[in-house]
C-alpha atoms as one frame of an Amber mdcrd trajectory, in Angstrom:
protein
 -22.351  -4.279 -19.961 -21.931  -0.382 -20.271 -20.866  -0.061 -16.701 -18.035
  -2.444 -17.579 -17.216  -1.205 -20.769 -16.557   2.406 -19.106 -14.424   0.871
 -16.264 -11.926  -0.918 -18.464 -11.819   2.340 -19.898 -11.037   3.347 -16.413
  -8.634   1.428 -15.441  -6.843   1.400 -19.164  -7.118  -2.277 -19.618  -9.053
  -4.001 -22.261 -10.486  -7.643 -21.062 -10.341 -10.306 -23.527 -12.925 -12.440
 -21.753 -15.158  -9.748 -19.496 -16.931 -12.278 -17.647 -13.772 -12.098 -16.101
 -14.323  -8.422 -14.901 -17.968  -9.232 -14.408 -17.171 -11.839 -11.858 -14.431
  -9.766  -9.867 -17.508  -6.988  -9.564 -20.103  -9.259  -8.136 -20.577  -8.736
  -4.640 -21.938 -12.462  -2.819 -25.037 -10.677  -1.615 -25.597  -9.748  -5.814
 -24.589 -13.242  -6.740 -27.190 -15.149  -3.794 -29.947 -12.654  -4.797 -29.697
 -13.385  -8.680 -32.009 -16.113 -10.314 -28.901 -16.839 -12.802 -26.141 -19.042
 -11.806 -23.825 -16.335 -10.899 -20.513 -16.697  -9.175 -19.412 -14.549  -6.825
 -15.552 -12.503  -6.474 -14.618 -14.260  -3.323 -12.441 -16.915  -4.919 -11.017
 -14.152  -7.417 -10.209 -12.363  -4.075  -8.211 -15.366  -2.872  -5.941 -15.448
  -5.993  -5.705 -11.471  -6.521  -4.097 -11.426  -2.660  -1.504 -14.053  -3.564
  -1.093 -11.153  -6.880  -1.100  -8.216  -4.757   1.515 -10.018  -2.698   4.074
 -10.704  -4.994   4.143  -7.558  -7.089   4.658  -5.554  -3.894   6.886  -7.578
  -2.465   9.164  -7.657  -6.050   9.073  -3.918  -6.246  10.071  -3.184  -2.341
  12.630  -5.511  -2.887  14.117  -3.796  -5.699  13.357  -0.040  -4.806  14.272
  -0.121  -1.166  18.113  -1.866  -0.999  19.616  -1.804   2.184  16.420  -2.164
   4.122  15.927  -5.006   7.047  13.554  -7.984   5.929  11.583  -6.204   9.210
  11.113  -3.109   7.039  10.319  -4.531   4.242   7.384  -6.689   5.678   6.106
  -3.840   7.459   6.135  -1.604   4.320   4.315  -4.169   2.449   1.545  -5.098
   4.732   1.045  -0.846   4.534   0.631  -0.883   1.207  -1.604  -4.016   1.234
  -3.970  -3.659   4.296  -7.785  -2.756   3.596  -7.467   0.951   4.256  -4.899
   1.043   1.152  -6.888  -0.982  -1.238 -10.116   0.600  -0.175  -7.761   4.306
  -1.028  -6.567   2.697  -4.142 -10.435   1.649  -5.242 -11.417   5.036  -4.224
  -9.225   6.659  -6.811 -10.918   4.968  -9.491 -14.379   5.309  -8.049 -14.720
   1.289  -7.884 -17.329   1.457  -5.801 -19.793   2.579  -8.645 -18.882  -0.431
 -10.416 -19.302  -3.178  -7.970 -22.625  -5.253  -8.269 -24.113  -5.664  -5.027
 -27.532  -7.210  -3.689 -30.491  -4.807  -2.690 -30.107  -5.376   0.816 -26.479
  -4.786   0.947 -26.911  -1.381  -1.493 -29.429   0.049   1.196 -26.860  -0.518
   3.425 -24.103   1.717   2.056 -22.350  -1.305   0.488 -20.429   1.155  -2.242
 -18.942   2.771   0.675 -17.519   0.107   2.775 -14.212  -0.463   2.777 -13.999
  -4.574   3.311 -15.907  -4.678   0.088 -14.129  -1.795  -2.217 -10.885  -3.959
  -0.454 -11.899  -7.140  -1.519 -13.311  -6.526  -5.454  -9.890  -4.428  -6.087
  -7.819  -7.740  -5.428 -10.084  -9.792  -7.701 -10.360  -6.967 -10.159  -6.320
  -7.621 -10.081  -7.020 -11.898 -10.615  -9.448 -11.353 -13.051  -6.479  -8.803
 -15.141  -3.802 -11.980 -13.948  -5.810 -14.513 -15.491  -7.078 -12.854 -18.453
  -3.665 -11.391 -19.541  -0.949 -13.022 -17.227   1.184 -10.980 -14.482   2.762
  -7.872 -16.758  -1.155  -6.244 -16.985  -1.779  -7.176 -13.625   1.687  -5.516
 -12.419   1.513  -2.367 -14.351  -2.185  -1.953 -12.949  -1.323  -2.538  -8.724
   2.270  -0.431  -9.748  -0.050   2.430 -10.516  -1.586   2.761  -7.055   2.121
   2.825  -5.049   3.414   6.017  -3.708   6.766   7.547  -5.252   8.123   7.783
  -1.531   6.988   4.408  -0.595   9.035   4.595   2.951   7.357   7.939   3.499
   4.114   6.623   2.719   4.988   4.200   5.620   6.246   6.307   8.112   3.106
   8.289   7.781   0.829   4.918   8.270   2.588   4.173  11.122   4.240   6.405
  13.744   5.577   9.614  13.255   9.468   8.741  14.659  11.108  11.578  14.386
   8.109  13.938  16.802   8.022  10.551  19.168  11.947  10.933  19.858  11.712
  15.135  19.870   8.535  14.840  22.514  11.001  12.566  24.686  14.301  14.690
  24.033  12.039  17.975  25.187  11.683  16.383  29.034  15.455  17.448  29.243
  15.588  20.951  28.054  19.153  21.726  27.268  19.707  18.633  24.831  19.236
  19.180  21.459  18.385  16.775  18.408  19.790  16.971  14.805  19.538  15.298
  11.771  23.053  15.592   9.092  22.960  13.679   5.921  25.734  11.142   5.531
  25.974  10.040   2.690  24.426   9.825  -0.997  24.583   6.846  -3.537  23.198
   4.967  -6.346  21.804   7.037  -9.613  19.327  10.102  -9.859  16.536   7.903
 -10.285  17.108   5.356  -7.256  19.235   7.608  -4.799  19.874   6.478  -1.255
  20.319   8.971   1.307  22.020   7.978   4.824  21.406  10.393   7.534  22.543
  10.426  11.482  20.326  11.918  13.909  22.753  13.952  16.905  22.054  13.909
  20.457  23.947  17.319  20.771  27.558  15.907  19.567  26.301  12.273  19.782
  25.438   9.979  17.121  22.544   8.028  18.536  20.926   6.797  15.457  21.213
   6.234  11.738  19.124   5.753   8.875  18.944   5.032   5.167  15.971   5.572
   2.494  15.470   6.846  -0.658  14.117  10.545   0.323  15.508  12.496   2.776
  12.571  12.597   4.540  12.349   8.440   5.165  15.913   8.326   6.249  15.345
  10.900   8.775  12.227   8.639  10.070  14.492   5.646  10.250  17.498   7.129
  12.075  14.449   8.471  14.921  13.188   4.942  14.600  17.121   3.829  15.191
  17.420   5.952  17.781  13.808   5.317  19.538  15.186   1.035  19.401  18.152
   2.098  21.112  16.855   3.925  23.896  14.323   0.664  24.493  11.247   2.985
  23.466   8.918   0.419  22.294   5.210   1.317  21.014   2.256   1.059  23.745
C-alpha cells in the first residue's frame, strides 16, 4: 500500500477507490502467481486505449487546424505507439510500481517496454473510472510535447535532409525555405512557409512552429516529386 500511496503522489492524483490503481499495476504473471483472487490490468488496458485515443485525438484536433485527416492520424498513432507510452511511463519511473510475478521480475520485466506500455493505459482507465475523463485528460495532456508536429517529424523522417540529400545530386540548384504567412493568437500561431527550388515554389507547409512547417513544405515537396518512403 506504500508503493501506491507514493505513486499517486507521483502522478498528482488522489484515488478514491485504490484497488483501482492496484489493479492497473498488476502485471498477469503477478496476478496467476498470487494465491488471492487477483485480477489482472489487461482489461483496464483495453478501456485506457479507447481513453488514450480520444484525448489525443480531441487535442490534435484542436491544436493543429489546417492539418489533413492524414496528418492528424499519423501524429496520433506517434504519440500513442508503445515507444511513447513506454517514454511517458519512464518519466514517472512506472516501472518501480508495477507488480509483476517472480519469473517475469528475473526477467527484466520493469524494463520492458510492452509492459511499462500497457500498465500506463490502464493506469489512465483506472483515473477514467475512478474520477471520469477531466483527471484522466489532464494526466495523458501532461505527457504531450509543446511542438507536437515536431515531435512527429522527429519520429518519423527527417523531410527537410531527405529532399536536401536529393537536391545535392544536382549541384547548382539550391533549396530555401521563406515564411509565408503568420496567423491566429500568440498562444496558437500558425506559420505557413514555402520551400524554393532556386526561384521555384515546389512545396508548402503549415504548423504551429517554424520548424514543423518547414518539415511539411519538404514533405510537400518530397509528394510532388513522387519520392515515396522505401
Amino acid at each position: 500500500m506504500e508503493k501506491l500511496e507514493e505513486f499517486q503522489k507521483v502522478i498528482g492524483y488522489k484515488f478514491k477507490s485504490p484497488e483501482l490503481l492496484y489493479e492497473a499495476l498488476s502485471h498477469s504473471s503477478f496476478a496467476n502467481e498470487s494465491k488471492r483472487n487477483i485480477s489482472s490490468n489487461e482489461r483496464l488496458e483495453f478501456l485506457g486505449d479507447s481513453v488514450l485515443s480520444i484525448v489525443v485525438s480531441d487535442y490534435i484536433f484542436k491544436h493543429c487546424k489546417g492539418i489533413p485527416e492524414g496528418e492528424l492520424t499519423k501524429t496520433r498513432a506517434t504519440l500513442v505507439c508503445e515507444k511513447a507510452l513506454y517514454g511517458f511511463g519512464e518519466k514517472i519511473n512506472l516501472g518501480e510500481y508495477i507488480m509483476l510475478g517472480k519469473g517475469e521480475e528475473a526477467a527484466g520485466g520493469r524494463d520492458r517496454p510492452s509492459i511499462v506500455a500497457d500498465a500506463f493505459e490502464a493506469v489512465i482507465a483506472a483515473i477514467y473510472l475512478d474520477g471520469g475523463i477531466e483527471p484522466a485528460r489532464k494526466h495523458i495532456l501532461r505527457f504531450l510535447p509543446e511542438d507536437i508536429q515536431g515531435a512527429v517529424a522527429e519520429a518519423y523522417d527527417d523531410y527537410k535532409t531527405i529532399l536536401q540529400e536529393i537536391i545535392q545530386k544536382n549541384p547548382e540548384e539550391k533549396v530555401e525555405y521563406k515564411l509565408v504567412g503568420e496567423s491566429g493568437p500568440d498562444h496558437n500561431k500558425l506559420f505557413t512557409v514555402r520551400v524554393m527550388l532556386n526561384s521555384n515554389v515546389i512545396g508548402e507547409g503549415t504548423a504551429h512552429s517554424k520548424k514543423s512547417a518547414e518539415q511539411n513544405a519538404a514533405h510537400e515537396a518530397l509528394r510532388l516529386m513522387g519520392w515515396s518512403k522505401k
